[in-house]
One Martini backbone bead per residue (centre of mass of N, CA, C, O) as a GRO file, in nm:
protein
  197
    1UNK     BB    1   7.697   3.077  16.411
    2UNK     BB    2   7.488   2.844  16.398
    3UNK     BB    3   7.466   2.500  16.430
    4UNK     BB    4   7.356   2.403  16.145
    5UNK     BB    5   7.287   2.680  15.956
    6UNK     BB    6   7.478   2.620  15.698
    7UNK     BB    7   7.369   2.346  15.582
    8UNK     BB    8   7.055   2.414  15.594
    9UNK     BB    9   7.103   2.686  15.365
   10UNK     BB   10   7.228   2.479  15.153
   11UNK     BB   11   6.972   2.296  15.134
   12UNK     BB   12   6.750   2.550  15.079
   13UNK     BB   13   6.926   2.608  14.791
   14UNK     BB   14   6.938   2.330  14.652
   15UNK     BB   15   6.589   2.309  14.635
   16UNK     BB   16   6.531   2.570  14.488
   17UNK     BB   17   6.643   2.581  14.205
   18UNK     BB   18   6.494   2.425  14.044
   19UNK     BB   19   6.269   2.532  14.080
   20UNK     BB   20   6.334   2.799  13.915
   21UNK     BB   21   6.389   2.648  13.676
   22UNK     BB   22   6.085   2.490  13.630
   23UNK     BB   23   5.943   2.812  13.595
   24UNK     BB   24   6.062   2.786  13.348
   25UNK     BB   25   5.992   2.900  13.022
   26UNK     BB   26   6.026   2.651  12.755
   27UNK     BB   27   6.024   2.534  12.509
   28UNK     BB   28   6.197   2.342  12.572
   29UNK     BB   29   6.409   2.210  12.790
   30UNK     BB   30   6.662   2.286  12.687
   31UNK     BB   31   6.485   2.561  12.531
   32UNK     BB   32   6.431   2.909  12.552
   33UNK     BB   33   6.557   3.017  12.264
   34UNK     BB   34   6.527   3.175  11.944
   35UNK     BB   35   6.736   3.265  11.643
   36UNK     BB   36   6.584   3.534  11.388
   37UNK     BB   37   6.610   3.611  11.067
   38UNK     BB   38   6.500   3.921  10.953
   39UNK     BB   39   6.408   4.250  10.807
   40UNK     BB   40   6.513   4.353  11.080
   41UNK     BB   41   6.693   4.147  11.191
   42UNK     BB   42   6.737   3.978  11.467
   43UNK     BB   43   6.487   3.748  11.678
   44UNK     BB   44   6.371   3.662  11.972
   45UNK     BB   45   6.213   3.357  12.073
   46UNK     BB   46   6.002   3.295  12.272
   47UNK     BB   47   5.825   3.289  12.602
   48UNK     BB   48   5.615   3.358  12.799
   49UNK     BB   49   5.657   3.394  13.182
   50UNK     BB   50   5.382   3.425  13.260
   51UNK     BB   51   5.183   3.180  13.399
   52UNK     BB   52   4.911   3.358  13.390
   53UNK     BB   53   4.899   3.402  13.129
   54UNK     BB   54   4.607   3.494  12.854
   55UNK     BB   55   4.417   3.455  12.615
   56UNK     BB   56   4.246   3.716  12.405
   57UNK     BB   57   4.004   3.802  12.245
   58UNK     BB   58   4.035   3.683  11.922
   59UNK     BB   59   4.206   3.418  11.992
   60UNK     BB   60   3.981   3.308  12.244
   61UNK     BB   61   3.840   3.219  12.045
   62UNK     BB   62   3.645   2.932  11.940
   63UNK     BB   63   3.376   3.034  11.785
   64UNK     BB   64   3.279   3.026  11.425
   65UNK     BB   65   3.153   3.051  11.130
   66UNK     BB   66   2.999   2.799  10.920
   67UNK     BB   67   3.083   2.934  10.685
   68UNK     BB   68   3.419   3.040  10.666
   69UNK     BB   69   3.508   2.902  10.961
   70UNK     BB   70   3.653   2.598  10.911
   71UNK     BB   71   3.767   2.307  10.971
   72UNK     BB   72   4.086   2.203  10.909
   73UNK     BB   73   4.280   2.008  10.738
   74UNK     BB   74   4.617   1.884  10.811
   75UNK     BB   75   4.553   1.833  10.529
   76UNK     BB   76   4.524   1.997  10.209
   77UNK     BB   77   4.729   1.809  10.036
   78UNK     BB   78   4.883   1.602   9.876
   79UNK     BB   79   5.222   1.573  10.003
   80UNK     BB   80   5.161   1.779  10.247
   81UNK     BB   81   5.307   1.895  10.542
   82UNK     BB   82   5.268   1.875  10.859
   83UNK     BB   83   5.350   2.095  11.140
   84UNK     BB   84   5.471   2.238  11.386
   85UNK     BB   85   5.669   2.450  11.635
   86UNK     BB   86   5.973   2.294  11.609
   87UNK     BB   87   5.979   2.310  11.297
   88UNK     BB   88   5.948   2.561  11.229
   89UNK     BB   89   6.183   2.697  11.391
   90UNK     BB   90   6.360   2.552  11.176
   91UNK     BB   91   6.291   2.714  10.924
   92UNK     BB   92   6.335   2.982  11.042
   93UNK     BB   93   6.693   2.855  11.065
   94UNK     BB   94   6.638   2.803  10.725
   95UNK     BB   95   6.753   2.932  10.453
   96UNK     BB   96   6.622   2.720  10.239
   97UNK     BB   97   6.316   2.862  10.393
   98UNK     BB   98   6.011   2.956  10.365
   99UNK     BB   99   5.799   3.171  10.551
  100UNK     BB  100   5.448   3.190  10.545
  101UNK     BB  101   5.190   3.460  10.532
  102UNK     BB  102   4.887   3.432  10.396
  103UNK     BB  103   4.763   3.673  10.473
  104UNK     BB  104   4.656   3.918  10.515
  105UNK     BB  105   4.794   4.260  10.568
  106UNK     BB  106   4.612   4.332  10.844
  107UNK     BB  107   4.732   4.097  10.976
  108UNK     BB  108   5.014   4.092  10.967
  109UNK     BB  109   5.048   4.356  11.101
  110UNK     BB  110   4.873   4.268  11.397
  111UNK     BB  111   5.067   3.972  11.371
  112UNK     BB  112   5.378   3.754  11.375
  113UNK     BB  113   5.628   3.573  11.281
  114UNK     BB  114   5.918   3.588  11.314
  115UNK     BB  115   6.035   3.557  10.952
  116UNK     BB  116   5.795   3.619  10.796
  117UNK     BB  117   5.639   3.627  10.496
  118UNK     BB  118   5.379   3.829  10.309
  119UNK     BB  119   5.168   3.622  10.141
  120UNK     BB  120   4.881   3.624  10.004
  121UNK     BB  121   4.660   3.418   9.897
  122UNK     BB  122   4.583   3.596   9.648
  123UNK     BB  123   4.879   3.642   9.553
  124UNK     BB  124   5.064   3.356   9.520
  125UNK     BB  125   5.067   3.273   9.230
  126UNK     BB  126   5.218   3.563   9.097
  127UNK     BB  127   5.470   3.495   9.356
  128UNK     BB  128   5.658   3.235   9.266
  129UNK     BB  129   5.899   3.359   9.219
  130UNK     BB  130   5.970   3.419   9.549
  131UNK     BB  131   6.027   3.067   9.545
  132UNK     BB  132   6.163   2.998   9.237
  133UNK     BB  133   6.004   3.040   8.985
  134UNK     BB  134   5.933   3.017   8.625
  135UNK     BB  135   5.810   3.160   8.384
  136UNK     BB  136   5.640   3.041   8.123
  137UNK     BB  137   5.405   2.949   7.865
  138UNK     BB  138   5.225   2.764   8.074
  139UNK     BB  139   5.341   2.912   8.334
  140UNK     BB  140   5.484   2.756   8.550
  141UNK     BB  141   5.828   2.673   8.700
  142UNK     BB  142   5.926   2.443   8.998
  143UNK     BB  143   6.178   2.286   9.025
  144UNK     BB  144   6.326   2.533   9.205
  145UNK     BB  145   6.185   2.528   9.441
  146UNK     BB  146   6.109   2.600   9.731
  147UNK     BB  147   6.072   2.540  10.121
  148UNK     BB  148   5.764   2.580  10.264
  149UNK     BB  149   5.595   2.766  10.530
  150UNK     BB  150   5.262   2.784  10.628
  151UNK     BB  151   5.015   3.010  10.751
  152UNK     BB  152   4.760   3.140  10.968
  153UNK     BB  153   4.519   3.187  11.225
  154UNK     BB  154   4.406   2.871  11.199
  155UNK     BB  155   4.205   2.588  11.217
  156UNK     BB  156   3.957   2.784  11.081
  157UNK     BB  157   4.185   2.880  10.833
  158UNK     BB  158   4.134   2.901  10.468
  159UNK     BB  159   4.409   3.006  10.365
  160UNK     BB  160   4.651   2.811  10.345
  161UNK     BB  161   4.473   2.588  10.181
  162UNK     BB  162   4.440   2.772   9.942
  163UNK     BB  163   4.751   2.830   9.870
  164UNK     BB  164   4.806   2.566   9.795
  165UNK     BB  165   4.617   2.469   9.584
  166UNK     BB  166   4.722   2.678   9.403
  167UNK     BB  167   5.009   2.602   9.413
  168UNK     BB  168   4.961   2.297   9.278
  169UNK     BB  169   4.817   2.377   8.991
  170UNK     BB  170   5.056   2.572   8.915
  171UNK     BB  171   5.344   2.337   9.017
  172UNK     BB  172   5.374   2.281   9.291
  173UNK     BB  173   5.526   2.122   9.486
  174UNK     BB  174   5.424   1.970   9.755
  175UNK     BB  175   5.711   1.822   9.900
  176UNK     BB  176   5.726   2.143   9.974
  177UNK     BB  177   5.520   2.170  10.108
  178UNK     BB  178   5.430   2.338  10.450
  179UNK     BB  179   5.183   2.304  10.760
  180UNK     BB  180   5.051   2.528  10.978
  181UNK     BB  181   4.749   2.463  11.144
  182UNK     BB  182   4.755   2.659  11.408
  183UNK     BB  183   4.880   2.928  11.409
  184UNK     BB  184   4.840   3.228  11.543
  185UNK     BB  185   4.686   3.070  11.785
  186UNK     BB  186   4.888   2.861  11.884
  187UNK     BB  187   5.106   3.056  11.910
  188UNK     BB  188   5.002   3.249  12.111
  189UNK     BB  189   4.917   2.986  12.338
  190UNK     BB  190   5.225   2.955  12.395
  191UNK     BB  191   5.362   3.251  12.401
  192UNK     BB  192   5.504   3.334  12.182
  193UNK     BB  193   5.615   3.555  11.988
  194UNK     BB  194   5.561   3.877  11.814
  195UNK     BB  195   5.528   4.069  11.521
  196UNK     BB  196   5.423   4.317  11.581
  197UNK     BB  197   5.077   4.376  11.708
   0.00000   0.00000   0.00000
């Protein structure tokens, strides 16, 4: 070996490291993946690794006819907390807490957030024993309600604040929703995990 070729070599190793470390999609710095328990077993959460990687199709569209699909108010009632990507997280690996997909059925089929149960905001109310909630003479007791956290589709679906409104009109507290308003566009747009379409 010719002198000074092995330290050389030494040192274009020790320089390519980083940067390999550094070309790492992750979550943060620190986390590159979470695991979340599923309906069908736990489920490893990343981001795409592909740089290149671009949202297409429908997530990928900037504007929609408002009304229906207006942007969306960061709070959707007083009391509700809105969340970003690593609170949801946090939430979907806390068992005191249930992620909710508002939207409807052909949604949550064709793409959701793993971990998600589907309520469907057209639904919310009368499924509110889902959530902890007892039926009374008056409507719901909603004292034992659980931690909840909502998404749809994104900043322009009024899905998840229709049942928000409607979940404290019935009794449940606000200060247990959480509101995610990114929703599945801000996921996609992430290139986090996608379970199911």
């Amino acid at each position: 070996m010719r002198p000074g070729l092995l330290p050389a070599l030494i040192i274009g190793l020790t320089l390519s490291t980083p940067a390999l470390a550094q070309d790492a999609v992750g979550i943060t710095p620190d986390v590159m993946s979470v695991t979340v328990e599923t309906a069908s077993g736990p489920r490893e959460i990343t981001r795409i690794q592909d740089t290149d990687h671009v949202i297409e199709e429908e997530w990928g569209r900037t504007s929609r006819p408002c009304p229906n699909f207006c942007v969306q108010p960061m709070i959707p009632a007083p009391g509700v907390s809105p969340i970003g990507e690593l609170e949801l997280l946090e939430a979907l690996q806390n068992p005191g807490m249930t992620v909710v997909d508002s939207r409807t059925p052909d949604w949550f089929q064709a793409g959701t957030i793993p971990g998600a149960v589907n309520m469907p905001y057209t639904e919310m109310v009368d499924r509110l024993g889902e959530l902890g909630c007892e039926i009374d003479f008056d409507g719901w007791d909603c004292e034992g309600a659980r931690d909840v956290a909502l998404f749809c589709n994104g900043p322009w679906c009024g899905q998840s604040p229709t049942a928000i409104r409607r979940m404290i009109e019935a009794g449940y507290p606000a200060e247990r929703i959480h509101y995610y308003r990114p929703g599945m566009q801000g996921w996609r747009m992430l290139g986090l995990t996608v379970a199911g379409g």
